[in-house]
Residue, then its C-alpha position, 0 to 999 in steps of 0.5 A: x289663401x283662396x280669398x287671396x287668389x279671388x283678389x287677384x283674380x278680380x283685380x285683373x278682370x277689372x284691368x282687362x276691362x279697363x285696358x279693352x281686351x275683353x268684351x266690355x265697352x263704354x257707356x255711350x255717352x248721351x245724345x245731344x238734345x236740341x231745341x227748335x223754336x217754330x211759329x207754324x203750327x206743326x200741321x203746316x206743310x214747311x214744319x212738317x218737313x222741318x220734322x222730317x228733317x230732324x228726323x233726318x239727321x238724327x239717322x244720319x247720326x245714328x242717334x248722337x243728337x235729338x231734337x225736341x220741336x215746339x210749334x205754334x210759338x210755344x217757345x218763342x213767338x215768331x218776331x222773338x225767334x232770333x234773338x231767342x236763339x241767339x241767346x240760348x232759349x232756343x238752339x235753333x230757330x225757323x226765323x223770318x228776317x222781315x220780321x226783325x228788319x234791322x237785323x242783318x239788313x241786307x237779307x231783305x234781298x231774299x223778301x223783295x218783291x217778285x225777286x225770286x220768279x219760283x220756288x225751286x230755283x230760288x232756294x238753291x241759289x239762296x243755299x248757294x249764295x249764303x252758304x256755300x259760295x264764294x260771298x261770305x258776306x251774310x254768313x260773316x255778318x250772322x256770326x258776328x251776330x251770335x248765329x250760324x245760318x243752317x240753311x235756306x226755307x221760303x214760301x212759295x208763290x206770294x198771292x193776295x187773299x181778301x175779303x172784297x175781290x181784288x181783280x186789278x191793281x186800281x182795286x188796291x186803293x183804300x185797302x190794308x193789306x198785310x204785308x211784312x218786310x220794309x220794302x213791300x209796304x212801298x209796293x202796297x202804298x203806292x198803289x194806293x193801298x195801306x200797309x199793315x204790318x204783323x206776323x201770321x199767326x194774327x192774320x186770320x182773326x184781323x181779316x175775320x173782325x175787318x181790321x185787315x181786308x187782305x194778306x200777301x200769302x202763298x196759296x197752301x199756307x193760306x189754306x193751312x190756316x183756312x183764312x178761306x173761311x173768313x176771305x173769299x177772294x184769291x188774286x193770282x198774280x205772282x209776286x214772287x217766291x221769297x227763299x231767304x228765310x234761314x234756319x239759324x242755330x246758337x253760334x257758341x252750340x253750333x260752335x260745340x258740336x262734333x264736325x260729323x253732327x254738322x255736316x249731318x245737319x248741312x247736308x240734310x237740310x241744303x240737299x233733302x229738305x230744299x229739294x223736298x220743300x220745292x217738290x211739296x209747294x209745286x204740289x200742294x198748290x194745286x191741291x189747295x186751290x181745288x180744296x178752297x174753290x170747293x170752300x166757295x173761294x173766288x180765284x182771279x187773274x189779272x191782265x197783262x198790262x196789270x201784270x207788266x205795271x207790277x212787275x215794273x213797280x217791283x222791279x224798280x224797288x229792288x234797284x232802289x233797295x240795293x243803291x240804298x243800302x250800298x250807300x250804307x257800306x253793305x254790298x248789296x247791289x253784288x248779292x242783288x246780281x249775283x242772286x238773279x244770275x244764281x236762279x237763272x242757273x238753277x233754273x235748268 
């Protein structure tokens, strides 16, 4: 008899648990794992962010999602970004849209030349524009594609590091200069210039053998890289602070995650990062400036009337652009407008 009063009594111990009326919970379930795909070496000011940014959101979460981070093209090399994350290598990407022109074409609206003036302005209104505004039209097409924009990075002020001085717009002529994108090789030819094109991580050994006399970078990254020490020449001449570049996720992984893990991830991203990202660049471009003078870089700045013919050269190819690619069915010369007003906006 005892034995059977032991099995009873197990039996409702077990049911009480079950049913929750005792201290007893579940399991948590594992958290959700996801892989990031970046080009940049994990030192680089963006990708630092990047990681915070995880970090970020996984306290958001209270731990529901991780992120593993493979840096410096240990996954996916830069070019192979998007089509990795699209089909699952990565589930998510740090991708550049000038690197994979024919992908989702009208996105070069963000990487035109002197488009976007400064930074800050620039990333809030690339967020608002393809992301949370009223023109579905680049998240409609990223969808279709098989990804869901996360949100907006960029770089900041464009300039021209080289390995000979630059000091005006004739001294172009019979250079190759690393630019990417389709529409800043037309800058770059047309002032005599040649165009070449390939991603970041080969820039430094191109200028170092002579096979590249110049890159159109901004000042920290080229610092981060330290191309000073195989170009002495820095021309400032603002070319503009390209904001589109997108953090993309697989659409059917985007599609699977609880609604609280992506607002998590939204919000984390288009307020904390953009913001920081802005603050970081304003920054770190004075202190890079100091460091690679201190390296023996030369900083050069061009005169007015060098300055209104390159605005005038790049103003131009955005009407060009956006006329082309409207004749192709894209609606291109209404995101053109609306992201110029859109940074006047955020300008304030």
């Amino acid at each position: 008899m005892p034995s059977i009063v032991r099995v009873v009594r197990l039996v409702l111990s077990l049911t009480m648990a079950a049913s929750g009326s005792t201290g007893w919970t579940q399991t948590p379930s594992a958290p959700v794992v996801l892989k990031i795909a970046d080009f940049q070496p994990a030192t680089a000011s963006r990708p630092r962010l990047t990681r915070a940014w995880a970090d970020d959101v996984e306290k958001r979460t209270q731990g529901k999602v991780k992120f593993e981070y493979f840096p410096a093209e240990s996954l996916l090399k830069a070019a192979e970004i998007f089509e990795g994350t699209r089909s699952g290598v990565a589930d998510i990407g740090i991708w550049v849209q000038a690197y994979n022109p024919a992908i989702s074409p009208t996105l070069a609206l963000f990487n035109l030349p002197g488009i976007s003036p400064a930074f800050r302005p620039a990333i809030r209104a690339s967020n608002e524009l393809i992301l949370t505004g009223d023109f579905g039209f680049f998240r409609d097409d990223l969808r279709k594609l098989g990804v869901e924009p996360l949100f907006s990075w960029g770089v900041s002020d464009q300039e021209i590091i080289s390995t000979k001085p630059i000091p005006d717009l004739a001294a172009l002529k019979g250079l190759k200069v690393r630019v990417i994108g389709r529409e800043w090789p037309q800058l770059i030819s047309g002032f005599g210039g040649t165009p070449v094109a390939m991603p970041w991580p080969e820039v430094y050994e191109s200028l170092s053998r002579g096979t590249l006399d110049a890159n159109v970078g901004f000042v920290s990254a080229n610092r981060d890289a330290k191309l000073y020490e195989v170009a002495k020449h820095h021309s400032r001449i603002n070319l503009g602070a390209p904001a589109g570049q997108l953090v993309i996720v697989n659409k059917r992984v985007w599609d699977g995650l609880p609604k609280d893990i992506q607002l998590a991830m939204r919000e984390a991203g288009q307020r904390n990062f953009a913001e920081n990202l802005a603050e970081l660049y304003e920054k770190e471009m004075h202190d890079a400036i100091k460091e690679m003078e201190a390296k023996g870089v030369r900083f050069y700045s061009w005169d007015a009337a060098n300055r209104e013919k390159l605005h005038a050269a790049m103003s131009s190819l955005w009407d060009t652009w956006a006329k082309a690619m409207d004749a192709k069915g894209f609606p291109a010369s209404e995101a053109l407008r609306r992201y110029l007003e859109l940074q006047k906006k955020n300008a304030h």
